[in-house]
RODO-2510 file (C-alpha; in nm, 4 decimals, decimal comma):
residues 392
     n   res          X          Y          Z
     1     x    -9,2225     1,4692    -9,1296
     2     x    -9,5962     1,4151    -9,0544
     3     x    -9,7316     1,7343    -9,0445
     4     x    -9,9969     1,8122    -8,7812
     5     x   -10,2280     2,0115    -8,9897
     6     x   -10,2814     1,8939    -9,3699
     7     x   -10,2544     2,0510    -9,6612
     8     x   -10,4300     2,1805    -9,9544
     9     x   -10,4948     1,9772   -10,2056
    10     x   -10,3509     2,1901   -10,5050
    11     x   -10,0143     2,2411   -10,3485
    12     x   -10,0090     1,8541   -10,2133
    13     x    -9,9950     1,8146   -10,6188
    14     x    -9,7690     2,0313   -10,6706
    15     x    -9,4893     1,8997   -10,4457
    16     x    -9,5857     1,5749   -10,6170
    17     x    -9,5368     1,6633   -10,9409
    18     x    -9,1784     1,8589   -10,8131
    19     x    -9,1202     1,4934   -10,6432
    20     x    -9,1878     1,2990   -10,9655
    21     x    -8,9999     1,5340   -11,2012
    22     x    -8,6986     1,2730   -11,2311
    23     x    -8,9112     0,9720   -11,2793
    24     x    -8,8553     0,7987   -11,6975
    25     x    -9,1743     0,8072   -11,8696
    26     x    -9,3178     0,5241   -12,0865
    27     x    -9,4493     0,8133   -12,3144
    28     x    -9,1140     0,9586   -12,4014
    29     x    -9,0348     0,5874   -12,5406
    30     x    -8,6642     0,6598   -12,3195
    31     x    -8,7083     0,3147   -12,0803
    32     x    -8,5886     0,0956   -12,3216
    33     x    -8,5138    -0,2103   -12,0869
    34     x    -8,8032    -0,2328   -11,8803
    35     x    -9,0476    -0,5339   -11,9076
    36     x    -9,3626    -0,3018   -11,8811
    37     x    -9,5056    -0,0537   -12,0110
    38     x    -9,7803     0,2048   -12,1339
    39     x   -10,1127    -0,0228   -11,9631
    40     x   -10,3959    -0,0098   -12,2269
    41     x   -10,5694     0,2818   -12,2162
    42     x   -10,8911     0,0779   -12,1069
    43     x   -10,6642    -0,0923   -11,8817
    44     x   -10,6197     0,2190   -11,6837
    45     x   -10,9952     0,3627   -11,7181
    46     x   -11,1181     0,0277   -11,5064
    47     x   -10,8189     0,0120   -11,2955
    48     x   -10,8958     0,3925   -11,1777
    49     x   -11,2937     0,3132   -11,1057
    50     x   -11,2128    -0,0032   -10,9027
    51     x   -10,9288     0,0793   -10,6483
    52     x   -11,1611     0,0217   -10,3845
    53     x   -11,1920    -0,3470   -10,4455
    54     x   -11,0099    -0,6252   -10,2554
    55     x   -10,9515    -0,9634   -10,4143
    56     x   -10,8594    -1,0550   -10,1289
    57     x   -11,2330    -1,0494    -9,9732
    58     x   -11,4013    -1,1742   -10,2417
    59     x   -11,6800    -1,2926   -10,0224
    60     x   -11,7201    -0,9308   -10,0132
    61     x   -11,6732    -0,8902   -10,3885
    62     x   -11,7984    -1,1518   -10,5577
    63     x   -11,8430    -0,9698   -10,8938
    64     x   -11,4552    -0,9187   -10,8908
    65     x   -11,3467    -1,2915   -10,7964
    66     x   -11,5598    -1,4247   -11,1084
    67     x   -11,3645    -1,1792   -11,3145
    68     x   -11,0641    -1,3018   -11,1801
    69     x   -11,1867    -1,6696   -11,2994
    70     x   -11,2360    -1,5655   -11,6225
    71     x   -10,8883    -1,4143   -11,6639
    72     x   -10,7280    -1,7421   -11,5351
    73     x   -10,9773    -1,9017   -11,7901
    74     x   -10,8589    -1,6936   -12,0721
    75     x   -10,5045    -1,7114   -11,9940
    76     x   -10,4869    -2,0959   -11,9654
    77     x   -10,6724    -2,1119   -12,3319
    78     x   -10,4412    -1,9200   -12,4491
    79     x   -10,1277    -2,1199   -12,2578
    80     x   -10,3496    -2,4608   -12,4370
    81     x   -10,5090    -2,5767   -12,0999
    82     x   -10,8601    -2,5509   -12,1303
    83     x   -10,9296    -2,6626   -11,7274
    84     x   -10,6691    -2,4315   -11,6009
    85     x   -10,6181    -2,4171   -11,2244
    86     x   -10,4616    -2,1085   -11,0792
    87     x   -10,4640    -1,7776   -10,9201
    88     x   -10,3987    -1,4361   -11,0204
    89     x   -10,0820    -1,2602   -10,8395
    90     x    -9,8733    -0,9587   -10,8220
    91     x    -9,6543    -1,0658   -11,0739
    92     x    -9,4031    -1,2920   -11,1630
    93     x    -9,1831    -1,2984   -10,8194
    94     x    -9,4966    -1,4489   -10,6458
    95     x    -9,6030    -1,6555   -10,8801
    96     x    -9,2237    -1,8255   -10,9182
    97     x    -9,2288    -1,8104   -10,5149
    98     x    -9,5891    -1,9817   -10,4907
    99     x    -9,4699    -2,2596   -10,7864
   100     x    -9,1654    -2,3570   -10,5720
   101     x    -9,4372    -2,3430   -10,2487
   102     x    -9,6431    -2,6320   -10,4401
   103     x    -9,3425    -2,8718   -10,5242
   104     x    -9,2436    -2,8614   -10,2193
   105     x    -9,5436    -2,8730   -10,0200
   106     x    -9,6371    -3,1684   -10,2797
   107     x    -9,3405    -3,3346   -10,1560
   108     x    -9,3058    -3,3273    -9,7518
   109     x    -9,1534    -3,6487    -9,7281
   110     x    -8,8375    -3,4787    -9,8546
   111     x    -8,6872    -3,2751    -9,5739
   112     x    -8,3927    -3,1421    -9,7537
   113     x    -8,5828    -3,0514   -10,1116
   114     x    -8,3716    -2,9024   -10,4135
   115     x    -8,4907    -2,7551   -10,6900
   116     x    -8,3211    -2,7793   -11,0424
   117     x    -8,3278    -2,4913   -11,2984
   118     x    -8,0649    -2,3799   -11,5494
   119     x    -7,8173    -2,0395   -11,4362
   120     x    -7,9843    -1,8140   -11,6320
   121     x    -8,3115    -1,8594   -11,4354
   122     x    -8,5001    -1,5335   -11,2861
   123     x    -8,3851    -1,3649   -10,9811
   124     x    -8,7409    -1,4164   -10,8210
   125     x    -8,6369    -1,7847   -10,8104
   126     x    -8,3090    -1,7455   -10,5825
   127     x    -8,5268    -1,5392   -10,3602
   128     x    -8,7895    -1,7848   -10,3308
   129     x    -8,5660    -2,0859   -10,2663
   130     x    -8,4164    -1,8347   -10,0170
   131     x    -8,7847    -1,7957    -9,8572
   132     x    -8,8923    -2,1479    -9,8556
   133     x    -8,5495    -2,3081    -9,7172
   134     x    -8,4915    -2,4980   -10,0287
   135     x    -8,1525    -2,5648   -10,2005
   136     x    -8,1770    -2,4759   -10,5742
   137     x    -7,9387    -2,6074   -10,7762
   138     x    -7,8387    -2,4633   -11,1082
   139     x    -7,6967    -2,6099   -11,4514
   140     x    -7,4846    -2,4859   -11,7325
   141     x    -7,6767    -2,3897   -12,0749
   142     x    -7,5593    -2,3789   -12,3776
   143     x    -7,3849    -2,1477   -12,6661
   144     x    -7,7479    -1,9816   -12,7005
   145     x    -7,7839    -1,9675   -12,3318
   146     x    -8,0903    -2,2338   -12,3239
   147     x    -8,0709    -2,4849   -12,0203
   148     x    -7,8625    -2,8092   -12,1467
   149     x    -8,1243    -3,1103   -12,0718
   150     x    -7,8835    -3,3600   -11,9601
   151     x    -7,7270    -3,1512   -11,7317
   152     x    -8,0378    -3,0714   -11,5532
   153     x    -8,1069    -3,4770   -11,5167
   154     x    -7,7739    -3,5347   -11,4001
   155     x    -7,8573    -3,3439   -11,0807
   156     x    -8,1275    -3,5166   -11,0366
   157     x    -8,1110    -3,6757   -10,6369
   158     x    -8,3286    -3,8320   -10,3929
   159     x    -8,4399    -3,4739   -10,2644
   160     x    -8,5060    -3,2741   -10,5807
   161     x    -8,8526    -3,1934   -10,5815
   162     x    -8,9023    -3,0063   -10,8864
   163     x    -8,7244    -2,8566   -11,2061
   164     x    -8,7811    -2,4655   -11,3548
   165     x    -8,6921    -2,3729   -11,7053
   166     x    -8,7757    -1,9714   -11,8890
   167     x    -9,0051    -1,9270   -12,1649
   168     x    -8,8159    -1,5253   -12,2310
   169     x    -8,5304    -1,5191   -12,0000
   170     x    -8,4482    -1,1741   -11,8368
   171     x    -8,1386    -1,1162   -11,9839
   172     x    -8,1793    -1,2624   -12,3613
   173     x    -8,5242    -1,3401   -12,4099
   174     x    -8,4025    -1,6770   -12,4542
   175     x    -8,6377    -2,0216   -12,4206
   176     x    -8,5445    -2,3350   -12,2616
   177     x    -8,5640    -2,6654   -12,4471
   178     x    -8,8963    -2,7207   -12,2933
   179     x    -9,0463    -3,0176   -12,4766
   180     x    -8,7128    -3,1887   -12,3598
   181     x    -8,7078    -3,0897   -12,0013
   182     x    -9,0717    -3,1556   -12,0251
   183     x    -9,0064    -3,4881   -12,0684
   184     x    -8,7316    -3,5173   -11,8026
   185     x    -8,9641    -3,4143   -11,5659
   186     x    -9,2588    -3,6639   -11,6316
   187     x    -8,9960    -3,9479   -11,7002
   188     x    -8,8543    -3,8909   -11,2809
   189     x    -9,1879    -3,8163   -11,2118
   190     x    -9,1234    -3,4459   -11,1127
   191     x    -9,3042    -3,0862   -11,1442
   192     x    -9,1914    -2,8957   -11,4235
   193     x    -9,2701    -2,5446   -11,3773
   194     x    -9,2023    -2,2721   -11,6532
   195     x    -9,1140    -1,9217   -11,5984
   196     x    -9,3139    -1,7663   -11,8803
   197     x    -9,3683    -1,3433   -11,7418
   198     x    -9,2986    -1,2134   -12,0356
   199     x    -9,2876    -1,5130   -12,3238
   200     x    -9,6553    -1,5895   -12,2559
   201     x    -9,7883    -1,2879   -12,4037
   202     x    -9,5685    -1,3134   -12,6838
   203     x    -9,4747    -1,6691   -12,8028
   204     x    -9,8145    -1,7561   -12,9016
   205     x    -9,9251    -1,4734   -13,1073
   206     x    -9,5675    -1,5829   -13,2778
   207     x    -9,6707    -1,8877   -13,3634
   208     x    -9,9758    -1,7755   -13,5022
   209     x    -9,7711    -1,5687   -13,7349
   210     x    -9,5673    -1,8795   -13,8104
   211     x    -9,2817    -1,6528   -13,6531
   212     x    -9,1709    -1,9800   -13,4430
   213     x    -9,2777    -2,3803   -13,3540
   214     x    -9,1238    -2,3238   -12,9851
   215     x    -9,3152    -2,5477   -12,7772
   216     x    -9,3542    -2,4254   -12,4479
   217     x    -9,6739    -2,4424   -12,2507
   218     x    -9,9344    -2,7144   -12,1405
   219     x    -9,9149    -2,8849   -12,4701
   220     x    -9,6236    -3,0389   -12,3450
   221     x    -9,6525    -3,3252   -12,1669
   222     x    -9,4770    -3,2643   -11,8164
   223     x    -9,5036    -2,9034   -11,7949
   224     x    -9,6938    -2,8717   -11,4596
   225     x    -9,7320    -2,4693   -11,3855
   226     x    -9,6710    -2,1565   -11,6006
   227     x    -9,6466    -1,8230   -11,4871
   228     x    -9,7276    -1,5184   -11,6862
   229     x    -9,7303    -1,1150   -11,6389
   230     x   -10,0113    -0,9172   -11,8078
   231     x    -9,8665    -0,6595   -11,6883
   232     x    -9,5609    -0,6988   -11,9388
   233     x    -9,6327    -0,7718   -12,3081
   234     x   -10,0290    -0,8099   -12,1820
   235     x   -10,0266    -0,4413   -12,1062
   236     x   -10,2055    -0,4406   -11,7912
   237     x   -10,1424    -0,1865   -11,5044
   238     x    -9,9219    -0,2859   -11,2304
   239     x    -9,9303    -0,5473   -11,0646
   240     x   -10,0670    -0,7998   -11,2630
   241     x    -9,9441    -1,1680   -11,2295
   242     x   -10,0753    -1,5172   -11,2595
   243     x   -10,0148    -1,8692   -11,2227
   244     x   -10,1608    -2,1725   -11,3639
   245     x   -10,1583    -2,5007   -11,2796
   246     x   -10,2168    -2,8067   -11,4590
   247     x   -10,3794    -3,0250   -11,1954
   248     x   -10,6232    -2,9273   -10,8904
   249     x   -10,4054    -3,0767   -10,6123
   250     x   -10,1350    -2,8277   -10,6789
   251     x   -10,3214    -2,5387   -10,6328
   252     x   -10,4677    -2,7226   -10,3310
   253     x   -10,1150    -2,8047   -10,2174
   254     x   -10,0464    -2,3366   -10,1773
   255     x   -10,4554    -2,3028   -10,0648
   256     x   -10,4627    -2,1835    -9,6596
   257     x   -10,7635    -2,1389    -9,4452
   258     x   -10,8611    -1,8248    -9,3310
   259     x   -11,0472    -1,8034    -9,0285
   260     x   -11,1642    -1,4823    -8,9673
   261     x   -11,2901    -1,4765    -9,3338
   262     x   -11,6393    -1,6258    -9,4593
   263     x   -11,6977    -1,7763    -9,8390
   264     x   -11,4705    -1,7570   -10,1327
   265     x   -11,2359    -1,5763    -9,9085
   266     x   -11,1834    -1,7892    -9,6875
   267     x   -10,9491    -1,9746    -9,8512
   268     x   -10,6451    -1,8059    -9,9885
   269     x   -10,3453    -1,9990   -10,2163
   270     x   -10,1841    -1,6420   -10,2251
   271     x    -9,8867    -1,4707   -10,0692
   272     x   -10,0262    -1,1900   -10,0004
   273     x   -10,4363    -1,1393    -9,8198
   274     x   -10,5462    -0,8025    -9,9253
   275     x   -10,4674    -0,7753   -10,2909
   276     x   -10,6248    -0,5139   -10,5370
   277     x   -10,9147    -0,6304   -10,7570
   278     x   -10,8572    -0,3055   -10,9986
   279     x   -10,5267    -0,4953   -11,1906
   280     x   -10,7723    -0,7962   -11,2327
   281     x   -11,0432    -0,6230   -11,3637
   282     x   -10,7891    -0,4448   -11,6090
   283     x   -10,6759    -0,7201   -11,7140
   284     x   -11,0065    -0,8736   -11,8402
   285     x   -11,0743    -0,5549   -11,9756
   286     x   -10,7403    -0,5281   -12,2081
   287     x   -10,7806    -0,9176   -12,2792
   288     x   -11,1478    -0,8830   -12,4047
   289     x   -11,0838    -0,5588   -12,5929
   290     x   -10,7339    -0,6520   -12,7659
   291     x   -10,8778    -1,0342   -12,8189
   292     x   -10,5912    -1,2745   -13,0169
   293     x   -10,5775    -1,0114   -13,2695
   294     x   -10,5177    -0,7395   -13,1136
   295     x   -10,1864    -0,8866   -12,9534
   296     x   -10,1053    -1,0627   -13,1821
   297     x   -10,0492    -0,6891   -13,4188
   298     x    -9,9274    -0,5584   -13,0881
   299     x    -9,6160    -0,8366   -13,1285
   300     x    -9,5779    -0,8249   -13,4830
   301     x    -9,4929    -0,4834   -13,4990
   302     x    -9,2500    -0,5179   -13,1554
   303     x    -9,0743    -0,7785   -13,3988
   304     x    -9,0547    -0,5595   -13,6657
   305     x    -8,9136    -0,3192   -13,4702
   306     x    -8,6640    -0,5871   -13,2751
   307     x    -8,5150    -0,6725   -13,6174
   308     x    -8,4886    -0,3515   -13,7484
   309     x    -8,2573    -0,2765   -13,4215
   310     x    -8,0636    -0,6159   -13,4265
   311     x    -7,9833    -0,5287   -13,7917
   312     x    -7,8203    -0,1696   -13,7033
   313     x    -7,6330    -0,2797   -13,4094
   314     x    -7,5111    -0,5669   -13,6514
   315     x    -7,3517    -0,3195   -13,8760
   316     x    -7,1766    -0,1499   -13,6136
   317     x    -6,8569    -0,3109   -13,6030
   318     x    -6,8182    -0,2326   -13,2488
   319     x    -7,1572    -0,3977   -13,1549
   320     x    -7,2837    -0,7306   -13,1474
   321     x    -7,6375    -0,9002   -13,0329
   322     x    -7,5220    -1,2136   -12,8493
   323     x    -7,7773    -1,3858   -12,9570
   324     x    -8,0754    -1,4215   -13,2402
   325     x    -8,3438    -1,2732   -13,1048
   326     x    -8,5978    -1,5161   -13,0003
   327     x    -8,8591    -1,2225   -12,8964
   328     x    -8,8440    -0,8755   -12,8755
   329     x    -8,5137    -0,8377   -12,6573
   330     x    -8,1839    -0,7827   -12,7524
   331     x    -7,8905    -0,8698   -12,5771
   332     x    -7,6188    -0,6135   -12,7068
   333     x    -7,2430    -0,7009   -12,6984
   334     x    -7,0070    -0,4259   -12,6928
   335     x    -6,6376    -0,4745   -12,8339
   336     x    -6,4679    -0,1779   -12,6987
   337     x    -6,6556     0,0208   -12,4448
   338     x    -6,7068    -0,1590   -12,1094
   339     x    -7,0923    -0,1558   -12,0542
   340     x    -7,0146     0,0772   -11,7504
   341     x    -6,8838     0,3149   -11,9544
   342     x    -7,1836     0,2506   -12,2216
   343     x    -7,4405     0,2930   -11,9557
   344     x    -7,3167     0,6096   -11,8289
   345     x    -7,2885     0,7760   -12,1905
   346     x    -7,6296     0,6549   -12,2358
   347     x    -7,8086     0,7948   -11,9264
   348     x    -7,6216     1,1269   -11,9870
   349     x    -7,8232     1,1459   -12,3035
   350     x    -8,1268     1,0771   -12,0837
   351     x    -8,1706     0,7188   -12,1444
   352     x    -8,3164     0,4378   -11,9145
   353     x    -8,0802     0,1015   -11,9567
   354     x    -7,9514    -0,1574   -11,7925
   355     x    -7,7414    -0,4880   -11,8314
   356     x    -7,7149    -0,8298   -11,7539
   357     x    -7,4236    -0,9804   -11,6347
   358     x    -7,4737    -1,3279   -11,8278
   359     x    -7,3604    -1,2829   -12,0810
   360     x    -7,2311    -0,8891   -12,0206
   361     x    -7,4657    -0,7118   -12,2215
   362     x    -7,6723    -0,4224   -12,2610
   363     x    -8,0682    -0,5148   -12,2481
   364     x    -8,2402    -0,3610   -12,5330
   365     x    -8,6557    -0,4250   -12,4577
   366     x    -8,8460    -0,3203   -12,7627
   367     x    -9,1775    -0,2770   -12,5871
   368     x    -9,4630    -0,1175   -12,7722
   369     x    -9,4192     0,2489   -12,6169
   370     x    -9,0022     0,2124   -12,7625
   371     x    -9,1626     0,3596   -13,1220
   372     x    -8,9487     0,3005   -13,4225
   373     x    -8,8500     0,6825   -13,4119
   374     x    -8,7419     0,6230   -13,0118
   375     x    -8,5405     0,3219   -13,1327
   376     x    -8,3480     0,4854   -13,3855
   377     x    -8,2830     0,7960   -13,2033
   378     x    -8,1559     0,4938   -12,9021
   379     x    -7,9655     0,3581   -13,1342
   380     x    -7,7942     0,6676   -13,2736
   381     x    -7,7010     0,7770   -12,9451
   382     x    -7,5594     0,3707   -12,9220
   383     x    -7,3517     0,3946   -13,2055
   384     x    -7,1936     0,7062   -13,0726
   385     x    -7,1682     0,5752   -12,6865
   386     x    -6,9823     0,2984   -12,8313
   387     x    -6,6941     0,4671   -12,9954
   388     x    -6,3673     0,4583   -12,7927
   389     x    -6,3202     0,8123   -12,9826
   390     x    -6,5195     1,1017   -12,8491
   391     x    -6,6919     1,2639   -13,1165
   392     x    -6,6673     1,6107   -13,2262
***
């Protein structure tokens, strides 16, 4: 109810905190399959003094829009485009719903357009096909559960307008043969836009620890768009998105006019108008203190940790990782248990989890607040969730 007097502001707290009692906490290291998690602490001490700004008036504040072209600056250096074209969103569900807006606006001859992308492709996809009356068409993968080029040209019609691959899929953490698909793409002349929330903070600083040679961003010819999440493994607050583009016209092709609005704001390529500055400016913030060492320590000890896990659920003959770990998720099999079961046991002990349905698995997400002491007191309470044989 809306009360018609207010209240005081100590026992307005209060009930808050009452209210919040049953939220997880990053700090307890318990969440161990979300894709966020603590934000920088620097992150959070220039998101707290800038809530009043607007990117979405940034005639208004034009301090905070050349902040926000320096983060798409930064981030398309370090996704090897060094004229990136973009805009910063709320995370990756926009910026997956404002790629398929550009391949299709870029294509308005087509008036039944498809989109191509392989079955394990985000959620956020489906919804913006779903949005933007397109038919999205999806393709088998393989063994590893990595999108099978030739099955993705084979669907190739008249009306596709566009192909999307994962750099980090949801449920494995899997990557997409991207240099092939990228070539696919350029070959039929097509947008090839890569899904890359939570790989693009990571898969570079791998590579610079000669960790991997996946090729996934602007270095390969065809790839036209990437989307990223700071607000994952970039350890922004919430919401922090963005999408680049490799060529001006497609960020002209999601640009609107806004009448009402004078200067830089009045012109939008945006879902949504009023959009807070504050995750912006946190994200410069974390990007310039951290700099390309500071994540790239950040994901060498996540890996550390990730194969220090993959190796104890290996021994457990009732557990299994489907897959090699390709970043810091896990994908965990379980033999006996059904992952109901396993998910249950595991929330009883005061866990956060969840699982993905392809393959069944339990999502393990060894962010940085999942410490190694969190992990192995996770993975005792594993071991023992995924006994058929109570223990004493």
């Amino acid at each position: 109810m809306f009360e018609e007097q207010g209240m005081d502001r100590d026992k307005i707290l209060e009930i808050l905190d009452t209210l919040l009692a049953n939220d997880a906490t990053y700090q307890t290291g318990r969440p161990v399959a979300s894709m966020s998690t603590i934000p920088h602490r620097i992150g959070s001490e220039v998101f707290s003094k800038t809530l009043e700004k607007n990117a979405g008036r940034l005639h208004t504040f034009k301090g905070s829009g050349r902040v926000e072209q320096e983060v798409i600056a930064m981030i398309g250096n370090l996704l090897n485009l060094n004229t990136p074209f973009g805009t910063t969103t709320s995370g990756g569900t926009e910026s997956n719903i404002l790629a398929m807006l550009a391949a299709r606006e870029s294509s308005k001859k087509i008036t039944r357009p498809e989109i191509i992308a392989p079955r394990t492709i985000h959620f956020s996809v489906d919804k913006a096909a779903w949005l933007l009356g397109v038919k999205l068409i999806k393709t088998s993968v393989d063994k590893e559960y990595r999108a099978i080029p030739r099955a993705v040209e084979s669907k190739i019609t008249k009306n596709t307008v566009g192909m999307f691959c994962t750099a980090g899929t949801t449920y494995l953490g899997q990557v997409d043969p991207i240099d092939e698909l990228g070539k696919i793409a350029h070959d039929h002349g097509l947008p090839l836009h890569v899904d890359a929330a939570f790989g693009a903070f990571v898969l570079p600083f791998l590579k610079d620890l000669h960790e991997t040679d996946i090729e996934f961003d602007f270095k390969v010819n065809g790839v036209t768009s990437i989307s990223s999440d700071p607000h994952k493994m970039g350890l922004a607050p919430i919401p922090a998105g963005c999408i680049i583009f490799r060529e001006q016209q497609s960020l002209k092709a999601i640009t609107r006019k806004v009448p009402y609005l004078q200067g830089a704001s009045s012109k939008q390529a945006t879902i949504l108008g009023t959009r807070p500055a504050a995750s912006i400016l946190a994200t410069w913030a974390v990007m310039k203190h951290l700099g390309r060492e500071g994540y790239r320590e950040t994901v060498k000890e996540c890996m550390r940790r990730t194969r220090i896990a993959k190796d104890r659920i290996n021994r457990n003959p009732l557990l299994r990782s489907a897959i090699e770990p390709v970043i810091n998720i896990i994908g965990i099999k379980s033999k006996e248990v059904a992952l109901d079961t396993l998910v249950l046991r595991l929330e009883a002990k005061g866990w956060s989890v969840s699982t993905s349905p392809f393959p069944p698995t339990l999502r393990l997400i060894v962010m940085p607040h999942v410490t190694e002491g969190a992990l192995n007191a996770f993975l005792n309470d594993l071991d023992e969730a995924a006994t058929t044989i109570p223990a004493e």
